[in-house]
N, C-alpha and C positions, 0 to 999 in steps of 0.2 A: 504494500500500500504506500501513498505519495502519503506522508504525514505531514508534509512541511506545506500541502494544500489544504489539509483539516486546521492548520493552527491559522491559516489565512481565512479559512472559513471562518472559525469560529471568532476571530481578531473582527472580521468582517458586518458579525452580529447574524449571518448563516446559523439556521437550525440544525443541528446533525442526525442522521439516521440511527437508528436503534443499530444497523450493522455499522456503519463508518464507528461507532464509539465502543463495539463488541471488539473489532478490529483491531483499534487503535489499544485496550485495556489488553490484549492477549498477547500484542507486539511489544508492548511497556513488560509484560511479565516476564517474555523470554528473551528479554533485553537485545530487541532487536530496535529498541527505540532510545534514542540518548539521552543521558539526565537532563541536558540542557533544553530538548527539543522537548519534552514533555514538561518541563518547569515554562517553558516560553506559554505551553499549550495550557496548562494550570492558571496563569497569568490572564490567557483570553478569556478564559469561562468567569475566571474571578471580578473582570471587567464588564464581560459581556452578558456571564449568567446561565442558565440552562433554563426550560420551559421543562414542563410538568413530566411530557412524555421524555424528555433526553435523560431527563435526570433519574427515571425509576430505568431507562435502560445503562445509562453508569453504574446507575446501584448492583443492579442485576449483572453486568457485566463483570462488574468487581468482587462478585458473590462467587461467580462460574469460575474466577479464576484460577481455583484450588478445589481444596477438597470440602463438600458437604456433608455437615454430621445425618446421618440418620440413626431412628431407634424404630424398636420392632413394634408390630401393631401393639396396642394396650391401653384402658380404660383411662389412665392416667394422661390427662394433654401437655403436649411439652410447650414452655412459658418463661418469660423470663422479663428482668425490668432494666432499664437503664436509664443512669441518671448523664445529667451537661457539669457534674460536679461543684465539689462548694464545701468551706472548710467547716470540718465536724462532720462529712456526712460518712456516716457510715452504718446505712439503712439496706444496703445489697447483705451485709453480715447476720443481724437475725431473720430479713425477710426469708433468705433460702430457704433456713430450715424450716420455717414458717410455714412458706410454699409445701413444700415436699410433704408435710403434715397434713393439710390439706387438701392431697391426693394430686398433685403435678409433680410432675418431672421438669426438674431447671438446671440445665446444662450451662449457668451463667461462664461465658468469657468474659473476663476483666481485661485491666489493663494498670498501668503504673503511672502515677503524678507527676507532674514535670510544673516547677513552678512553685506556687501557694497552692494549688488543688491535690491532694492526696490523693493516691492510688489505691483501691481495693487489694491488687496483690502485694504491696508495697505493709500494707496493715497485716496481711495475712504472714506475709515473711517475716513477721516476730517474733510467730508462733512455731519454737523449737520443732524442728522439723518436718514443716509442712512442707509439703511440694503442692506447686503452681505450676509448675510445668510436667504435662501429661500429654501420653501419644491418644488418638482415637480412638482405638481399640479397648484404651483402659477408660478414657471419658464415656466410652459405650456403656461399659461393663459399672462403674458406680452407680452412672445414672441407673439401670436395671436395678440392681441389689440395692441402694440405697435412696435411690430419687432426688440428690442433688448433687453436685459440686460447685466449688468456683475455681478455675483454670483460666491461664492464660493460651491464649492465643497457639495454635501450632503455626510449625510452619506453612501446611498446608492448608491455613486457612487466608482465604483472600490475601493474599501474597502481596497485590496489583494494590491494596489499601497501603502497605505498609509503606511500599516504595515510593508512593504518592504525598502516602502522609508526612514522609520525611522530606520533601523537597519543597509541601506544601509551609512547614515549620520552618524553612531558612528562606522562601519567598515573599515573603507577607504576604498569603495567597487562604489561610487559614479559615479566615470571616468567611470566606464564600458560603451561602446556606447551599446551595447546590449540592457544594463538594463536603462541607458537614453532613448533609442525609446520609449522599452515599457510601462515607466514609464510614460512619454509624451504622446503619441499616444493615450492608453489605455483609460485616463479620456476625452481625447477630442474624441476616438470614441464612448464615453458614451454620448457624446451629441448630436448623429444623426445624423453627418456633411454627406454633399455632397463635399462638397470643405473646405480646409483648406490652408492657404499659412502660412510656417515660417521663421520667422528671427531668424537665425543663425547667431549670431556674434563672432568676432573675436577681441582678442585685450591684451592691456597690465589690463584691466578690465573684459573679457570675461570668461567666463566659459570654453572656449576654446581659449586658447593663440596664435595658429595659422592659418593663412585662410586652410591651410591643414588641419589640425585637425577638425575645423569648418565642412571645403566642404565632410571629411567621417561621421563628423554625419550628416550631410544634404540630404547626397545619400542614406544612410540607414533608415531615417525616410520619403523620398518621395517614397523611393522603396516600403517599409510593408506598407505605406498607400494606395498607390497607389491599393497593392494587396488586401488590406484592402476592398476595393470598395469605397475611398476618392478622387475626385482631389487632389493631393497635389504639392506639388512647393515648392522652397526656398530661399529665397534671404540670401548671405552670406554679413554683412554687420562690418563695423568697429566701435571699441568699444575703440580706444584708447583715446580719448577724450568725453565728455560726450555729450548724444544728447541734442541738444536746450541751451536753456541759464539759465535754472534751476533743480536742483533737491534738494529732500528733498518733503512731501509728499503733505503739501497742497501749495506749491510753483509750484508743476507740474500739478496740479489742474489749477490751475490760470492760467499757459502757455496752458496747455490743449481747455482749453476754449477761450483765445486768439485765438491758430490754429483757432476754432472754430469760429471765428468774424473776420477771413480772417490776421490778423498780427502777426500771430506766428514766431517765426522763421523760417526759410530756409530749415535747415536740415529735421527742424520735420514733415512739411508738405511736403515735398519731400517725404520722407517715410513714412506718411501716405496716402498718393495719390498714389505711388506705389504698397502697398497692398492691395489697393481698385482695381487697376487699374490688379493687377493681377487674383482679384478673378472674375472679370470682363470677362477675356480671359477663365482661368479654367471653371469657367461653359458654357463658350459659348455666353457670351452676347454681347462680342466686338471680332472682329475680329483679331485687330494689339494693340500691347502695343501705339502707339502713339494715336488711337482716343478712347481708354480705359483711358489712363489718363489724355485726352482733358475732358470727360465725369465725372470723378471724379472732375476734378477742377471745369467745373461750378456749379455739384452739393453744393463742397465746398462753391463759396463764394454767394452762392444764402440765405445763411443763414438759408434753411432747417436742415441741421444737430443740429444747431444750439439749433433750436425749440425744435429738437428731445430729445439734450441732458437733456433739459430741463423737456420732457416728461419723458424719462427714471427715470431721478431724482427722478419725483413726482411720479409714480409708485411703488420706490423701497424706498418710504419714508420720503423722503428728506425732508425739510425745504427750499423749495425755499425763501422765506423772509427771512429766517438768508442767507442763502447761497450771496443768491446778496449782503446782507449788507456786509458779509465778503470780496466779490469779493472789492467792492467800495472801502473798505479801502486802499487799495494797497500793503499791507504789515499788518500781525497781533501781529508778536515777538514783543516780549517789548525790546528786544536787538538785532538790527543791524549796524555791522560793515563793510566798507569797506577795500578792499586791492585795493592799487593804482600802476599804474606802477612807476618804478625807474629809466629808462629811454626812450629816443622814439626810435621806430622802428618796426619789424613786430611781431606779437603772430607764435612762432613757435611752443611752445610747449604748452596744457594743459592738465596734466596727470591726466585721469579720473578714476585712481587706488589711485592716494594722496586725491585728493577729495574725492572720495566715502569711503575711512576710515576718512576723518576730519569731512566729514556730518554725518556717523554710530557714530560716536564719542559722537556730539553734543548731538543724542537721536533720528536722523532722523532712523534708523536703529538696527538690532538687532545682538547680539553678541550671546544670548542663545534665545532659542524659547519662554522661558516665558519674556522676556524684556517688559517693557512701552514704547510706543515709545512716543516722543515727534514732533506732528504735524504741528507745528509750523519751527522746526530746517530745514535748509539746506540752500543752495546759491541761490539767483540768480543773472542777471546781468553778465552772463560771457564771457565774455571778447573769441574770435572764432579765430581759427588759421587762420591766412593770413592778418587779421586786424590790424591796423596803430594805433599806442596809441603813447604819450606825455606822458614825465612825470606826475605824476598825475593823469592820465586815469585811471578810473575805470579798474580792471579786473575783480570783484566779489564783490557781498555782500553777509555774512553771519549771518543768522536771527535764533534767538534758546532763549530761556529763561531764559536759567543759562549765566550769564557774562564770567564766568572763562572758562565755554568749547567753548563757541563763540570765544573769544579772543584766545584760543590753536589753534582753529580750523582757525584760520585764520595765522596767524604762522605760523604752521605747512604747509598751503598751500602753500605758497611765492615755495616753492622747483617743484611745479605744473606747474610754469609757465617757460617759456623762453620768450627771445625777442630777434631775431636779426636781424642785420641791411637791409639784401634781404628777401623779399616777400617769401614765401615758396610756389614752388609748390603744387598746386588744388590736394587732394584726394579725388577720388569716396569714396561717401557713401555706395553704392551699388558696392562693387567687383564681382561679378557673381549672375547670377541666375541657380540652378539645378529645371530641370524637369525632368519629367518621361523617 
């Protein structure tokens, strides 16, 4: 194929063919297309855009370019959630087992932080050793006997995403919603889904800074799934403040597994009850959002998930005896500092943008893709907008192993917070939900 006439096409504001873009994705995988000429071509679309139907045939193209999971016939529908990420969230950790409790199968692939946004395997690689990396044949084999995982990525899954997404990350070509769908879409329709629900958030921490910007990629990833042959759905959720009362990697581990023992935070289990509760309706297994999410909470605090997480664990590796010892201890940094309030009144503000750069700071987080991270680092204890503190109230602690970046990192925070004197009005977690 002439490739250097598709990037003039598409430079030109030309619609492309389902085949010229099948073509051009299968010529990019077996590198018969050069970094440069397919970064120029990333460039056009980011300028130019994709229409509805190019952009479910990129997806689609980017899907076929490897290998697709499948699992054998069974009562159980395969499902899974994916969030646009945001600090503190780590609602994919007791949803799974959640999910799998309430009779699905969730093949979730994840992926790793880069930045202020924390990565799901990135939190799981705390946990003495688990593996995130698994071939097909054994992601087949969990899902069957146990009904969930969380894995990364094989190689042979949409191969054509990765190599994209990497040239998209050094072009400022990233923002495209185009090439977010299919970047998105593409690995999660490698894993065979029936239903999928995402969170899409919004915020001064979001990957998208506003519930606008948010709700058109929301409508354009449940539209191409949808066409896809996926339930999909989306809840547009806020990301100004951080979810729960911890992040940092094995700090949300620990909160993780609280949700899971029924006292997690408010926020967290609200939105993971809601993704449950929605994938509930999409396949058809509950009628109404209100006895879908009556359904999710007793399975929550029946402490089945609970078990589950603990199966998952020991399937994919783990160390349950180190793992409990670690839980037990309550904390494992050798250096944790508190920030106190300075005077009494309500938590108005905590900006979960200063935080998410004092925790990436610490070591919880990466600045380039080869970084260490440090598993130990980030806060918890945080102190929730509309909450009453006294001078001296806790509003955070921060745990990490170097002195000198913990004590910045807390410093640096004090500008995170606000306090004043009236209550702040309640915001929804959940600002809308787009469906089909």
């Amino acid at each position: 194929m002439n490739f250097l006439s598709l990037i003039e096409s598409k430079r030109d504001g030309r619609a492309l063919t389902a085949d010229e873009l099948r073509q051009a994705v299968s010529a990019f995988t077996a590198a018969r297309i050069p970094d440069y000429q397919m970064a120029a071509f990333l460039m056009a679309v980011y300028l130019q855009g994709l229409d509805a139907k190019e952009t479910r045939a990129l997806t689609l193209a980017m899907r076929d370019s490897g290998d697709v999971l499948s699992f054998p016939a069974d009562e159980r529908p395969v499902v899974d959630k994916h969030s646009t990420g945001g600090i503190g969230d780590k609602v994919s950790l007791p949803l799974v087992p959640l999910l799998a409790c309430l009779g699905f199968r969730v093949p979730m692939i994840a992926g790793r932080g880069l930045g202020i946004t924390g990565g799901t395997l990135d939190k799981l690689d705390s946990i003495p050793g688990f593996k995130t990396a698994l071939p097909p044949e054994q992601i087949r084999e969990i899902i069957q006997t146990v009904g969930c995982l969380i894995s990364g990525q094989t190689a042979r899954m949409a191969p054509a995403d990765r190599g994209m997404y990497a040239l998209r990350d050094v072009t400022g070509t990233v923002p495209s919603i185009p090439l977010i769908v299919a970047s998105i879409l593409s690995k999660k329709l490698a894993e065979g889904l029936q239903a999928l629900v995402l969170d899409v958030k919004f915020g001064v921490a979001a990957f998208m800074p506003t519930k606008e910007r948010a709700r058109e990629l929301a409508r354009a990833m449940v539209a191409i799934g949808t066409e896809c042959g996926v339930q999909a759905r989306a809840l547009l959720t806020a990301m100004d403040t951080p979810l729960g009362r911890a992040a940092g990697n094995w700090l949300e581990v620990v909160e993780a597994v609280h949700c899971l023992e029924g006292h997690g935070p408010a926020d967290l289990e609200g939105l993971v009850l809601a993704c449950a509760a929605h994938l509930l309706l999409q396949t058809g297994r509950e009628r109404s959002l209100e006895t879908a999410l009556e359904r999710a909470r007793q399975c929550l605090v029946s402490r089945r998930p609970r078990q589950k997480w603990d199966e998952m664990l020991e399937a994919q590796g783990a160390d349950l005896e180190r793992f409990n010892q670690r839980l037990a201890q309550g904390h494992t940094a050798p250096v944790v500092l508190g920030l106190r309030a300075w005077k009494p009144g309500f938590i108005s503000r905590c900006d979960a943008r200063i935080l998410g750069e004092a925790i990436r700071d610490m070591g919880a987080g990466r600045i380039t893709k080869e970084a260490t991270l440090d598993y130990e680092a980030g806060v918890d204890g945080l102190a929730k907008i509309g909450e009453r503190v006294e001078p001296g109230s806790l509003l955070a602690r921060f745990h990490g192993t170097d002195p000198a970046r913990v004590e910045q990192a807390r410093e640096r925070s004090k500008a995170a917070f606000a306090i004043a004197e009236e209550k702040p009005d309640k915001r929804e977690l959940i600002a809308e939900v787009v469906s089909p």
